[in-house]
CHARMM internal coordinates of N, CA and C (Angstrom, degrees):
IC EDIT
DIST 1 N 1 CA 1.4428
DIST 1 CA 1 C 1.5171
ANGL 1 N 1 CA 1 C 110.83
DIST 1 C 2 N 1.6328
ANGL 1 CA 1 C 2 N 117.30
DIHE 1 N 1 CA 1 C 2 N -11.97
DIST 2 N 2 CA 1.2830
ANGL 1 C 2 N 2 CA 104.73
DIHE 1 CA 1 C 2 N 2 CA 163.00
DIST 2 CA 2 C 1.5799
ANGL 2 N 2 CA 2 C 153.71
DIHE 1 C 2 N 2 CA 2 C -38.43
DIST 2 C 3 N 1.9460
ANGL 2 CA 2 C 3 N 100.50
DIHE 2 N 2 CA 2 C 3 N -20.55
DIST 3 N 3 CA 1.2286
ANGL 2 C 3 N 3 CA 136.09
DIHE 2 CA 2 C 3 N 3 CA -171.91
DIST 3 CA 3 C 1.3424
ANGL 3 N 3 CA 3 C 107.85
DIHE 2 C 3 N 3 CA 3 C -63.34
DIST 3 C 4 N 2.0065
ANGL 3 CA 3 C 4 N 104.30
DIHE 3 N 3 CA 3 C 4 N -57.70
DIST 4 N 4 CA 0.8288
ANGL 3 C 4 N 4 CA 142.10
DIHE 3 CA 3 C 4 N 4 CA -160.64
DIST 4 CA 4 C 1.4866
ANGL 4 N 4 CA 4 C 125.20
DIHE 3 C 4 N 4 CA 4 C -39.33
DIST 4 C 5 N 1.2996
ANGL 4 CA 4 C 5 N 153.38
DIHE 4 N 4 CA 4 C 5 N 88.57
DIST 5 N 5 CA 1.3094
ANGL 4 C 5 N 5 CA 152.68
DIHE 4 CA 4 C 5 N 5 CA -104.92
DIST 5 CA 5 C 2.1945
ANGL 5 N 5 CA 5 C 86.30
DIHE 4 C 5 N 5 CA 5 C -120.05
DIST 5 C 6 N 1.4460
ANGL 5 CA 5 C 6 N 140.82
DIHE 5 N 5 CA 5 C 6 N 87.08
DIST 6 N 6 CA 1.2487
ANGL 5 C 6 N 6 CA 111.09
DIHE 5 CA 5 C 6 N 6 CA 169.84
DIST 6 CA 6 C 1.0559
ANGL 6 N 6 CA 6 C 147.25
DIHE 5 C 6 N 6 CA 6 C -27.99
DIST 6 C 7 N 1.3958
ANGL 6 CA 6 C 7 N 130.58
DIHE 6 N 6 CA 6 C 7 N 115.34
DIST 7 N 7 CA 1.7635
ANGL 6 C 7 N 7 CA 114.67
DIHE 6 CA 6 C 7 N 7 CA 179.79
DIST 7 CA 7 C 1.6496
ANGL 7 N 7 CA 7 C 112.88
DIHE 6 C 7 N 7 CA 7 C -105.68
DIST 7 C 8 N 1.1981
ANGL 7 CA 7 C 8 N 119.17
DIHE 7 N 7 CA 7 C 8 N 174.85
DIST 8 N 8 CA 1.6001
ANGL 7 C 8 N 8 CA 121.56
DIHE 7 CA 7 C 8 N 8 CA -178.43
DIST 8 CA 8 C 1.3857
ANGL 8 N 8 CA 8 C 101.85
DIHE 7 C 8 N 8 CA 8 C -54.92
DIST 8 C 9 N 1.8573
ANGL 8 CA 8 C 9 N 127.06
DIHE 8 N 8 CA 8 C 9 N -34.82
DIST 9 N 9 CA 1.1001
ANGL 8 C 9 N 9 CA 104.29
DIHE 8 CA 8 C 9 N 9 CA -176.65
DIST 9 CA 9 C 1.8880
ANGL 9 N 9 CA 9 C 130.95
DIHE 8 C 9 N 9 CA 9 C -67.19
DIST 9 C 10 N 1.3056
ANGL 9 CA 9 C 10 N 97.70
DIHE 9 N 9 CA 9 C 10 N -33.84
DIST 10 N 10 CA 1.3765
ANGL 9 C 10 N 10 CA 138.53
DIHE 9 CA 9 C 10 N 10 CA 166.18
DIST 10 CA 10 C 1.9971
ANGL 10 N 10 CA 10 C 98.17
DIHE 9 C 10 N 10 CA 10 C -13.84
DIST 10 C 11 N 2.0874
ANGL 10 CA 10 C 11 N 83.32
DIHE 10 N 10 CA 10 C 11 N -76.08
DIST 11 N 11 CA 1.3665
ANGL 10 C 11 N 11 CA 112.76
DIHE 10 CA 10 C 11 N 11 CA -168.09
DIST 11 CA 11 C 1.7955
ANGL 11 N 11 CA 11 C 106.48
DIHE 10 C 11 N 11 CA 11 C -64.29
DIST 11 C 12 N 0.9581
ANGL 11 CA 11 C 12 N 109.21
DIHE 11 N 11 CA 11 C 12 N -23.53
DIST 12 N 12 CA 1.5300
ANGL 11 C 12 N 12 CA 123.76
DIHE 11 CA 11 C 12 N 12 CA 178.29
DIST 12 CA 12 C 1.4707
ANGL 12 N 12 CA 12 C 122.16
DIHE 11 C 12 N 12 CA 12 C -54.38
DIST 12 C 13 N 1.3500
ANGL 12 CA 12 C 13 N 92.44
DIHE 12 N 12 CA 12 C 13 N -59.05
DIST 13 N 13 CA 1.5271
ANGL 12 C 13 N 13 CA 124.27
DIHE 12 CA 12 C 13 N 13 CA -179.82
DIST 13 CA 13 C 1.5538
ANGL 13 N 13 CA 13 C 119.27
DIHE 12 C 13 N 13 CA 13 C -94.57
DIST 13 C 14 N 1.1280
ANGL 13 CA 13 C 14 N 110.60
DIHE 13 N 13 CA 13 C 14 N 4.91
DIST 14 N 14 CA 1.7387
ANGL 13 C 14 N 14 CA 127.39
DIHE 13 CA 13 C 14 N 14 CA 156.89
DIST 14 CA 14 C 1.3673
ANGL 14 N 14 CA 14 C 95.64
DIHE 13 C 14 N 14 CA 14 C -90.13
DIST 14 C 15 N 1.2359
ANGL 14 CA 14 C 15 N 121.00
DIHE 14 N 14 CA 14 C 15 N -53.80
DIST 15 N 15 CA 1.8779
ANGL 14 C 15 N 15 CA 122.67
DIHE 14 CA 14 C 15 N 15 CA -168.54
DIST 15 CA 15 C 1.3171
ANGL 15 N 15 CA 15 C 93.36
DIHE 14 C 15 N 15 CA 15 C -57.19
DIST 15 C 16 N 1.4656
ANGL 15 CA 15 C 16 N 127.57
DIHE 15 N 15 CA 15 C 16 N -59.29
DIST 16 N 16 CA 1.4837
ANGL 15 C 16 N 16 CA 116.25
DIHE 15 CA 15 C 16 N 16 CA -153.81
DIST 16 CA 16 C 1.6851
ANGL 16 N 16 CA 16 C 97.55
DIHE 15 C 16 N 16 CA 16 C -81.10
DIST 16 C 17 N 0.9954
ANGL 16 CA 16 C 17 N 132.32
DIHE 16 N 16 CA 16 C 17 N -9.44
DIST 17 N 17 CA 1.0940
ANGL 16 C 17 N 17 CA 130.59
DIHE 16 CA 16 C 17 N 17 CA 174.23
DIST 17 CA 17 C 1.6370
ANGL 17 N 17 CA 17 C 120.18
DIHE 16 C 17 N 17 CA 17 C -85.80
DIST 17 C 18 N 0.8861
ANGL 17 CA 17 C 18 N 89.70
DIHE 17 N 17 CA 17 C 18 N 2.82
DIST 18 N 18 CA 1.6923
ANGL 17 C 18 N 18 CA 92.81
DIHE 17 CA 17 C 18 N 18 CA -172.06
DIST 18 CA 18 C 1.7568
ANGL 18 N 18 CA 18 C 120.06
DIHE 17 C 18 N 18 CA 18 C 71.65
DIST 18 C 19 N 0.9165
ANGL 18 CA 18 C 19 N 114.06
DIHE 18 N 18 CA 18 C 19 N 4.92
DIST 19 N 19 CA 1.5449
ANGL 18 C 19 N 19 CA 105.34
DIHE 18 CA 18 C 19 N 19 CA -167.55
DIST 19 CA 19 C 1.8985
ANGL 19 N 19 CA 19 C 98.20
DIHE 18 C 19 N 19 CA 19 C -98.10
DIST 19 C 20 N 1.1989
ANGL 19 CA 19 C 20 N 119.65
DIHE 19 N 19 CA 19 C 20 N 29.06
DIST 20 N 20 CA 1.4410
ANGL 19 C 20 N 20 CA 123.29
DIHE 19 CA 19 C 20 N 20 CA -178.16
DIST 20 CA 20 C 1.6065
ANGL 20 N 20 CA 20 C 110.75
DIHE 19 C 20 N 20 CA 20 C -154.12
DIST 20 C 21 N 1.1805
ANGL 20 CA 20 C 21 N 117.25
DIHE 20 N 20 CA 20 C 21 N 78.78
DIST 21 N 21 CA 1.3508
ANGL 20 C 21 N 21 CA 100.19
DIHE 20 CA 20 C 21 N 21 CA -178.84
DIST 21 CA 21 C 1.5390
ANGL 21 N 21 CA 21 C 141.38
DIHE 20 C 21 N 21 CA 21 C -52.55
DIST 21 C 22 N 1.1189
ANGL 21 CA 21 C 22 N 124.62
DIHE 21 N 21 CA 21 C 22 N 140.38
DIST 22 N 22 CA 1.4030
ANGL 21 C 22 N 22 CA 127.92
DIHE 21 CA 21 C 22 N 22 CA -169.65
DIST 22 CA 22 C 1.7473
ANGL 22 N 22 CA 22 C 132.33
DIHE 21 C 22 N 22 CA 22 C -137.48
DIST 22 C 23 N 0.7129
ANGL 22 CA 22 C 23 N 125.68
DIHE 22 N 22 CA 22 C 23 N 98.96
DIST 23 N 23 CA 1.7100
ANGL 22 C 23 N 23 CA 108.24
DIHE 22 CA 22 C 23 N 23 CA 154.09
DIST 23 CA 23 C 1.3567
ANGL 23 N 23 CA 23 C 157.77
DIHE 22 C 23 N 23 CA 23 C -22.22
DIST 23 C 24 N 1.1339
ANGL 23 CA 23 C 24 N 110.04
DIHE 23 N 23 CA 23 C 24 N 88.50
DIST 24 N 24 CA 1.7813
ANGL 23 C 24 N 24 CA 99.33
DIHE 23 CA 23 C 24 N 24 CA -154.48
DIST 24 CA 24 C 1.8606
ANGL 24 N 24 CA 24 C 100.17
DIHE 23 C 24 N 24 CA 24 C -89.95
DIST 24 C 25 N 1.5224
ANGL 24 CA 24 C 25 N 95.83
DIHE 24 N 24 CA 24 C 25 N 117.58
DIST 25 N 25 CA 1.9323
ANGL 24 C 25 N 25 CA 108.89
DIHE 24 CA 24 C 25 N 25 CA -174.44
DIST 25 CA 25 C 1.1998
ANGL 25 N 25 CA 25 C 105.82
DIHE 24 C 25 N 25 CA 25 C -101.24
DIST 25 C 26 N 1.6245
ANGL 25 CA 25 C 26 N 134.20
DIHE 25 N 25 CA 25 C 26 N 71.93
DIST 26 N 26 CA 1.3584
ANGL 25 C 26 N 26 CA 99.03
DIHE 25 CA 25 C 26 N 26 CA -173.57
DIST 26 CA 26 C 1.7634
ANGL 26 N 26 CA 26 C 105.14
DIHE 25 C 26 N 26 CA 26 C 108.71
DIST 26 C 27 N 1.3189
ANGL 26 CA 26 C 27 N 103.25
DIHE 26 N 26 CA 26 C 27 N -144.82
DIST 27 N 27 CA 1.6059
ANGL 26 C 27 N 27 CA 131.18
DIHE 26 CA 26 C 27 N 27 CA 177.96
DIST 27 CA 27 C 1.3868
ANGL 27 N 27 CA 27 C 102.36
DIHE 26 C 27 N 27 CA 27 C -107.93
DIST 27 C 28 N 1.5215
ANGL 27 CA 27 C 28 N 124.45
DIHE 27 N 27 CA 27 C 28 N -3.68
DIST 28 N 28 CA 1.5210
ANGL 27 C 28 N 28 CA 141.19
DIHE 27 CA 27 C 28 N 28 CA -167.30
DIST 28 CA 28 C 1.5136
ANGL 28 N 28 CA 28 C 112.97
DIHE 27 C 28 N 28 CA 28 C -97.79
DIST 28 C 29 N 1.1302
ANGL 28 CA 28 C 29 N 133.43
DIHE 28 N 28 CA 28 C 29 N 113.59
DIST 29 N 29 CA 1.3739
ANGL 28 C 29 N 29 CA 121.09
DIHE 28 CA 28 C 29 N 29 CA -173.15
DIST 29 CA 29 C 1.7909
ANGL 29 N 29 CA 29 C 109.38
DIHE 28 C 29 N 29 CA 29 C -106.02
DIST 29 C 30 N 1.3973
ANGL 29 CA 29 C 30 N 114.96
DIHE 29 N 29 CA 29 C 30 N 115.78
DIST 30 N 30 CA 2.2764
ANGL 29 C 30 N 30 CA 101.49
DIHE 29 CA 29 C 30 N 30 CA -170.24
DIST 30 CA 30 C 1.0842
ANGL 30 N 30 CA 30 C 76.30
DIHE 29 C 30 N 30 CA 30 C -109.38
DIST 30 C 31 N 1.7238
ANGL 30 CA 30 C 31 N 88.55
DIHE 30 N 30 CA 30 C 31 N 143.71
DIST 31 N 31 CA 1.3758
ANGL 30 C 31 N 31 CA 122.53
DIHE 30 CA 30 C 31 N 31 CA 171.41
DIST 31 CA 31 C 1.5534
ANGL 31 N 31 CA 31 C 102.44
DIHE 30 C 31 N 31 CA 31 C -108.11
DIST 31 C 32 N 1.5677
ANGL 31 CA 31 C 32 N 119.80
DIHE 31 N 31 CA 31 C 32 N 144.90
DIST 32 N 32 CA 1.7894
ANGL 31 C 32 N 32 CA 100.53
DIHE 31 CA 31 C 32 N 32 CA 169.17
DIST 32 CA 32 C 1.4895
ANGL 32 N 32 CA 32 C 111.81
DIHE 31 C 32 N 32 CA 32 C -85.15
DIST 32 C 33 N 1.1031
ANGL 32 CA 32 C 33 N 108.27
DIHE 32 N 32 CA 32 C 33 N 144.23
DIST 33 N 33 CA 1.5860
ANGL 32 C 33 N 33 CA 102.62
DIHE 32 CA 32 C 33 N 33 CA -176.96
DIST 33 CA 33 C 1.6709
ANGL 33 N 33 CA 33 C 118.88
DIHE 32 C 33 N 33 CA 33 C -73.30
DIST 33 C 34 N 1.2591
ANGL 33 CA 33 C 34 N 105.18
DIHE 33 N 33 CA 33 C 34 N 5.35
DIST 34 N 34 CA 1.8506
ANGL 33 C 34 N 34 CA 113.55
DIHE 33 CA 33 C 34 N 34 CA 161.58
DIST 34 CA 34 C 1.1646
ANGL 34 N 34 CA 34 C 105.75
DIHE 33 C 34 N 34 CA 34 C -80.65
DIST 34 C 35 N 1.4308
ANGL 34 CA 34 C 35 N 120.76
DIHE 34 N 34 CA 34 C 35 N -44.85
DIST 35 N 35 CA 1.4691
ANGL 34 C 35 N 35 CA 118.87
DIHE 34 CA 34 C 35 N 35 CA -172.54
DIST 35 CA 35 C 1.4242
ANGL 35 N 35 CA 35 C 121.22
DIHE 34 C 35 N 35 CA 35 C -60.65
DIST 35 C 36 N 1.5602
ANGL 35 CA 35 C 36 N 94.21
DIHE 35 N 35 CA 35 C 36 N -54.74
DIST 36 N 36 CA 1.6283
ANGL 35 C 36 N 36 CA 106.97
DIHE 35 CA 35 C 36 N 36 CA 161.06
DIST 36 CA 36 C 1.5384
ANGL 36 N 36 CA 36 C 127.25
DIHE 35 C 36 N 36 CA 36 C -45.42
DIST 36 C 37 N 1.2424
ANGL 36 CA 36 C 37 N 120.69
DIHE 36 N 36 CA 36 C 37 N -50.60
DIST 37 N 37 CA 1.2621
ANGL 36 C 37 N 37 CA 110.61
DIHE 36 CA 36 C 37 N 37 CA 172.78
DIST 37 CA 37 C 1.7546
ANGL 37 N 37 CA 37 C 120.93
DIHE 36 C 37 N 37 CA 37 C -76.69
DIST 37 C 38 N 1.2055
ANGL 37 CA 37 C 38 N 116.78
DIHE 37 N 37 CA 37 C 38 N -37.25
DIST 38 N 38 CA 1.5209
ANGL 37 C 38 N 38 CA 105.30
DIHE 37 CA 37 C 38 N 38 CA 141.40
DIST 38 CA 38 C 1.3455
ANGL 38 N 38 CA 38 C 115.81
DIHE 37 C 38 N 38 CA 38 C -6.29
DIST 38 C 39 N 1.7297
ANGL 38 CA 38 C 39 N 98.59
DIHE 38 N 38 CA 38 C 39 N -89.61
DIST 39 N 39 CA 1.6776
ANGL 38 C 39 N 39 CA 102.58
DIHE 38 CA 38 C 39 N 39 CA -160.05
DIST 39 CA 39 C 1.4665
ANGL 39 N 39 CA 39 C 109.49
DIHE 38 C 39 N 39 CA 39 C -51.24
DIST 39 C 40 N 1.1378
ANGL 39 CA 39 C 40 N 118.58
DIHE 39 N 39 CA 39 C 40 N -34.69
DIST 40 N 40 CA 1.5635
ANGL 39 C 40 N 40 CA 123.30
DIHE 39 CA 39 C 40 N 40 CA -169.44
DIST 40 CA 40 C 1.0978
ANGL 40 N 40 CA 40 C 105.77
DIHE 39 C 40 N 40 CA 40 C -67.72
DIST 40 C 41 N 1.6274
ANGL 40 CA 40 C 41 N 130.08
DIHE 40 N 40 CA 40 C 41 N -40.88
DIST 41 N 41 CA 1.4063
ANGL 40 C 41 N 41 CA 131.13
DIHE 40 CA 40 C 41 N 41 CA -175.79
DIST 41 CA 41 C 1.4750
ANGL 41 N 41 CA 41 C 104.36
DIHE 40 C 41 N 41 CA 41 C -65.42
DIST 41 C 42 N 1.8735
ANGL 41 CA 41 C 42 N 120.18
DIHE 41 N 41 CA 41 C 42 N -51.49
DIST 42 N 42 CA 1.4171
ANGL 41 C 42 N 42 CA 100.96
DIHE 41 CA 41 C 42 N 42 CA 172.59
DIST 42 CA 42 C 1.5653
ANGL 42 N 42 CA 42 C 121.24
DIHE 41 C 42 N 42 CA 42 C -59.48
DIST 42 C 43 N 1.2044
ANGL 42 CA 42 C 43 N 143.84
DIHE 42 N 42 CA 42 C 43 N -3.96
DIST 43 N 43 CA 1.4732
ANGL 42 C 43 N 43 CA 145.15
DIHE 42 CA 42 C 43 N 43 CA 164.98
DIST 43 CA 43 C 1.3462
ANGL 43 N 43 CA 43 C 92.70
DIHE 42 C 43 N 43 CA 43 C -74.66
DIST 43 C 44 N 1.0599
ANGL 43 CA 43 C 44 N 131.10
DIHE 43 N 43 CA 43 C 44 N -61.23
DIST 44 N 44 CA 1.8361
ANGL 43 C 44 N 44 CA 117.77
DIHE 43 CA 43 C 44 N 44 CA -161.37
DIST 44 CA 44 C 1.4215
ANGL 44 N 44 CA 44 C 94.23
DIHE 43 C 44 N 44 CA 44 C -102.21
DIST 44 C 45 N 1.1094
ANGL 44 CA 44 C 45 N 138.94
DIHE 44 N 44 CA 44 C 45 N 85.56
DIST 45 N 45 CA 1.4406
ANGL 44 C 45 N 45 CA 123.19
DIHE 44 CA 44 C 45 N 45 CA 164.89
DIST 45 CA 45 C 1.6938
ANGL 45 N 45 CA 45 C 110.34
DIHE 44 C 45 N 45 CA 45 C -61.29
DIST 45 C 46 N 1.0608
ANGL 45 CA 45 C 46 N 133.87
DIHE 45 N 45 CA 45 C 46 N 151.96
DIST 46 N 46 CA 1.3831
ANGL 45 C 46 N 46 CA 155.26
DIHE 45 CA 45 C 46 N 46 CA 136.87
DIST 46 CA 46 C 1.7516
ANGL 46 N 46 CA 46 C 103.62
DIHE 45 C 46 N 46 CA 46 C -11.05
DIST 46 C 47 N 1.5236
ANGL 46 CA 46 C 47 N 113.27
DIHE 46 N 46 CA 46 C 47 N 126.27
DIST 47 N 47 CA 1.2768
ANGL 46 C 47 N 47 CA 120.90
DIHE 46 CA 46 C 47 N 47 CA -171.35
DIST 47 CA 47 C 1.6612
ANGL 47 N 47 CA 47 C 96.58
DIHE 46 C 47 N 47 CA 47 C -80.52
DIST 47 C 48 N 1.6102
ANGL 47 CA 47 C 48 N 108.50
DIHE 47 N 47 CA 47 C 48 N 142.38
DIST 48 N 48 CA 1.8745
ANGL 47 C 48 N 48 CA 95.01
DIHE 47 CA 47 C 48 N 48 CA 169.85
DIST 48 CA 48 C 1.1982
ANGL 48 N 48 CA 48 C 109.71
DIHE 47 C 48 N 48 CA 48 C -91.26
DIST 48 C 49 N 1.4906
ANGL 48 CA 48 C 49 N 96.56
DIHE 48 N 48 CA 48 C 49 N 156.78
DIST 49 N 49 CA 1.3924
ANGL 48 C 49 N 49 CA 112.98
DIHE 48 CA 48 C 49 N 49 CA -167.45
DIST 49 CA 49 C 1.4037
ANGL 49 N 49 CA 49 C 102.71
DIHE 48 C 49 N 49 CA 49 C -93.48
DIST 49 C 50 N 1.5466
ANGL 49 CA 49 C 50 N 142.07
DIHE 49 N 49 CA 49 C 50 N 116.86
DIST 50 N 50 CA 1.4006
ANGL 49 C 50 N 50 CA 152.60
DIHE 49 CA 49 C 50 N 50 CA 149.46
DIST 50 CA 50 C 1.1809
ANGL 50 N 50 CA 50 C 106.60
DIHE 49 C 50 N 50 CA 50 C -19.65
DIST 50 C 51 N 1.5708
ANGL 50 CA 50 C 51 N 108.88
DIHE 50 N 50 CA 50 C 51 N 128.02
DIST 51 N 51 CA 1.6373
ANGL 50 C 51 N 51 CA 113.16
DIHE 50 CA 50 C 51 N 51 CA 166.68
DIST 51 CA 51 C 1.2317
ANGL 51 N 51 CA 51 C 121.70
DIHE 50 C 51 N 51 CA 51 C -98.70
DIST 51 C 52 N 1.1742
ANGL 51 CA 51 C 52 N 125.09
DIHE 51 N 51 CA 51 C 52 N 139.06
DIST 52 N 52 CA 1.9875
ANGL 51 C 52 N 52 CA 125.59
DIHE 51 CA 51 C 52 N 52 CA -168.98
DIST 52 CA 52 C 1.5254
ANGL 52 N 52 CA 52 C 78.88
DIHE 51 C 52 N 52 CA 52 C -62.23
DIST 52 C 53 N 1.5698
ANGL 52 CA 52 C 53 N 104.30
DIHE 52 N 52 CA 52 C 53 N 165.58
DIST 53 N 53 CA 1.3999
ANGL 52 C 53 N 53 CA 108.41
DIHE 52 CA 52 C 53 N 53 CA 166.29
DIST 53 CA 53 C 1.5963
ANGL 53 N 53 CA 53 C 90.72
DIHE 52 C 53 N 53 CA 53 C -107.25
DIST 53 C 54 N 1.4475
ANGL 53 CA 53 C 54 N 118.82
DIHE 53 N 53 CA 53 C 54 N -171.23
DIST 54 N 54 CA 1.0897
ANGL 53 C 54 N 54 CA 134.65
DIHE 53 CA 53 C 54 N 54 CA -171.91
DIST 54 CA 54 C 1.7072
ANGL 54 N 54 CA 54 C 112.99
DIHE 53 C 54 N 54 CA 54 C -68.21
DIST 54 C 55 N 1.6104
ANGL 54 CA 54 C 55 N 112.07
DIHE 54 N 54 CA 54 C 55 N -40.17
DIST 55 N 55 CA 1.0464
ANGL 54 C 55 N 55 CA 108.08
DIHE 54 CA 54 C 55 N 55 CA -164.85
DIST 55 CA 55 C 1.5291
ANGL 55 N 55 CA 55 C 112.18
DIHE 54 C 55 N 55 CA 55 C -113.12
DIST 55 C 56 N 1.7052
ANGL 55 CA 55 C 56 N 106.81
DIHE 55 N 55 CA 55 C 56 N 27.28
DIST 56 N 56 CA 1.8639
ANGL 55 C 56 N 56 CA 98.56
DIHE 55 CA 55 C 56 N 56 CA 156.45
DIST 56 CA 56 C 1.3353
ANGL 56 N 56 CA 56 C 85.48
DIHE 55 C 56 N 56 CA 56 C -124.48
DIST 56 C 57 N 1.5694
ANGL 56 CA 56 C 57 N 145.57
DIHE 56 N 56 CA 56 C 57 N 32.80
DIST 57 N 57 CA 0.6318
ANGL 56 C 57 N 57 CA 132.99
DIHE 56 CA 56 C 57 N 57 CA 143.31
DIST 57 CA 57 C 2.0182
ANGL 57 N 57 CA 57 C 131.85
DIHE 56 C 57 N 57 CA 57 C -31.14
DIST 57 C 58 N 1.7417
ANGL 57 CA 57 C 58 N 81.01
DIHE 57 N 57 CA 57 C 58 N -46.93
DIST 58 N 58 CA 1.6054
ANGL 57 C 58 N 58 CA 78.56
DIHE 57 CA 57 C 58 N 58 CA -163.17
DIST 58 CA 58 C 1.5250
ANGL 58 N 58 CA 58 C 122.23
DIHE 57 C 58 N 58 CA 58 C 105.77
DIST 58 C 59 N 1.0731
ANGL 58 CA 58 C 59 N 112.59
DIHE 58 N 58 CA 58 C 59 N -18.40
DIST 59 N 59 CA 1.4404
ANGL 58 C 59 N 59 CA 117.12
DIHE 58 CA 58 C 59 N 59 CA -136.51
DIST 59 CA 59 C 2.2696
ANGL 59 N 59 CA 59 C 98.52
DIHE 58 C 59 N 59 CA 59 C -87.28
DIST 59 C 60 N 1.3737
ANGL 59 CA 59 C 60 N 111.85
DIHE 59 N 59 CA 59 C 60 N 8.11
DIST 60 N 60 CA 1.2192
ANGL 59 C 60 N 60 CA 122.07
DIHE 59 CA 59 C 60 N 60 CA -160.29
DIST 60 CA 60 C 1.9606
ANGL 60 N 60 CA 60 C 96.04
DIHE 59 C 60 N 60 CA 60 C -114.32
DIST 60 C 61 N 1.5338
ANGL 60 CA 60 C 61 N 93.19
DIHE 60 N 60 CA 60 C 61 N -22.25
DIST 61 N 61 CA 1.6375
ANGL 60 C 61 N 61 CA 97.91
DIHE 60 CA 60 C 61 N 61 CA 163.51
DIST 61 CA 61 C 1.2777
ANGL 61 N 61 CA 61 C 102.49
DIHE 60 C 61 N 61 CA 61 C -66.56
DIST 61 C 62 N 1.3311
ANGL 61 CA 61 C 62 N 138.03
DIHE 61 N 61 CA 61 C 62 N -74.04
DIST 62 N 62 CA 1.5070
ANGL 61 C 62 N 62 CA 153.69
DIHE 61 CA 61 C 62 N 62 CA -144.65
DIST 62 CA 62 C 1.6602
ANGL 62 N 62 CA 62 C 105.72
DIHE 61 C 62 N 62 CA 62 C -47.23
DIST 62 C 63 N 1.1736
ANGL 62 CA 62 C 63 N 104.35
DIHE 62 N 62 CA 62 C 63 N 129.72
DIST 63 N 63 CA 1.7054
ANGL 62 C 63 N 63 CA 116.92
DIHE 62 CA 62 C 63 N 63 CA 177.73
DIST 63 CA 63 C 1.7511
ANGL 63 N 63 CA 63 C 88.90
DIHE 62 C 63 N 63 CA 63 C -50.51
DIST 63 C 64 N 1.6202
ANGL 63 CA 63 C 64 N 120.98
DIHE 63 N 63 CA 63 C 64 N 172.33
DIST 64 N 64 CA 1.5861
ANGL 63 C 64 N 64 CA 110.02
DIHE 63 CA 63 C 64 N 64 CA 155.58
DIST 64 CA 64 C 1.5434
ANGL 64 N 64 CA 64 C 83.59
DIHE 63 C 64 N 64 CA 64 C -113.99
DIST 64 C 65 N 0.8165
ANGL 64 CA 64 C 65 N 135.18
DIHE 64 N 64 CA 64 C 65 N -13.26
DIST 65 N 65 CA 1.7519
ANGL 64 C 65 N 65 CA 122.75
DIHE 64 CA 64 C 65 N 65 CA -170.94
DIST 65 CA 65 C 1.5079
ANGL 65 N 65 CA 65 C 115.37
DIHE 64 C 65 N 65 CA 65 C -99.34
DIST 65 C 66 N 1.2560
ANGL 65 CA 65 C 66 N 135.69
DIHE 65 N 65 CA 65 C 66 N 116.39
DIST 66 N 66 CA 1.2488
ANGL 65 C 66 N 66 CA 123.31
DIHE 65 CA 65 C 66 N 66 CA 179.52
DIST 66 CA 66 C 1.4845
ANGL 66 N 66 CA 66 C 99.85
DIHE 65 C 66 N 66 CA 66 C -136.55
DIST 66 C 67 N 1.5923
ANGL 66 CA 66 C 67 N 130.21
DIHE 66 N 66 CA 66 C 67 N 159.16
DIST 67 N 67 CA 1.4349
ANGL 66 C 67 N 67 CA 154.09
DIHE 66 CA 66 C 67 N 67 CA -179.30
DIST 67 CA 67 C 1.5445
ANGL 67 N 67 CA 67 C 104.13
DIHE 66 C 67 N 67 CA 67 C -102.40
DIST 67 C 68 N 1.5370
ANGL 67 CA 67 C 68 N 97.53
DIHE 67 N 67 CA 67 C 68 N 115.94
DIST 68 N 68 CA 1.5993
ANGL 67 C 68 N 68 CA 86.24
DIHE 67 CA 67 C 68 N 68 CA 167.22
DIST 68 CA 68 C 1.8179
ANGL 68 N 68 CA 68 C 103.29
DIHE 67 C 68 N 68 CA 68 C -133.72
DIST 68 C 69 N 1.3543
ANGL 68 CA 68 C 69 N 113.30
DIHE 68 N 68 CA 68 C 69 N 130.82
DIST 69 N 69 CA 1.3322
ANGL 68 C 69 N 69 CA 110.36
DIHE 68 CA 68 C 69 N 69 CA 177.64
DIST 69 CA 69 C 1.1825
ANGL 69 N 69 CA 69 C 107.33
DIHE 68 C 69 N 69 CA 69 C -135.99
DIST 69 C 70 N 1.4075
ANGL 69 CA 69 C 70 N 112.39
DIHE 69 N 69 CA 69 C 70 N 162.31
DIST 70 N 70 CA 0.9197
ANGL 69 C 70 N 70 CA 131.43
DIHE 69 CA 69 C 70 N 70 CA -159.63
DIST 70 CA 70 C 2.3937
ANGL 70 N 70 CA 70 C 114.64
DIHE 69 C 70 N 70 CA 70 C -121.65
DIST 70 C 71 N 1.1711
ANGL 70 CA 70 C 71 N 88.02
DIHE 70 N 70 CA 70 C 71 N 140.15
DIST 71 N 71 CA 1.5909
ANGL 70 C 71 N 71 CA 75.18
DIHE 70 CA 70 C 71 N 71 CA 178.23
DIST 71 CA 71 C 1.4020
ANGL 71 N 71 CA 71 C 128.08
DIHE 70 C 71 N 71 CA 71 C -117.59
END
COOR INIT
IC SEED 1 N 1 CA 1 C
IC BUILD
């Protein structure tokens, strides 16, 4: 569902579902816009980021001793 682009109906049917809290003003329903972006963030979670493994690191090239000065 990451693909998944939200539409008003989406947001509609989270409200009536309860999974978005809201305010009912009237015939007017406020949403807080923290809440809202919440819900939206759990629809798109954050892509994971790949971990180097140990051995394309590189890390067997690297001097271990290096000089650093300062002037």
């Amino acid at each position: 569902m990451s693909d998944h682009i939200p539409t008003l109906a989406d947001l509609c049917c989270a409200i009536a579902e309860g999974h978005l809290p809201t305010v009912l003003d009237g015939d007017v329903y406020q949403v807080n816009a923290l809440e809202l972006r919440r819900y939206l963030n759990r629809l798109r979670p954050l892509p994971a980021v790949p971990q180097p493994s140990a051995s394309s690191t590189g890390s067997d090239k690297w001097s271990t001793s290096s000089k650093i000065s300062v002037a």
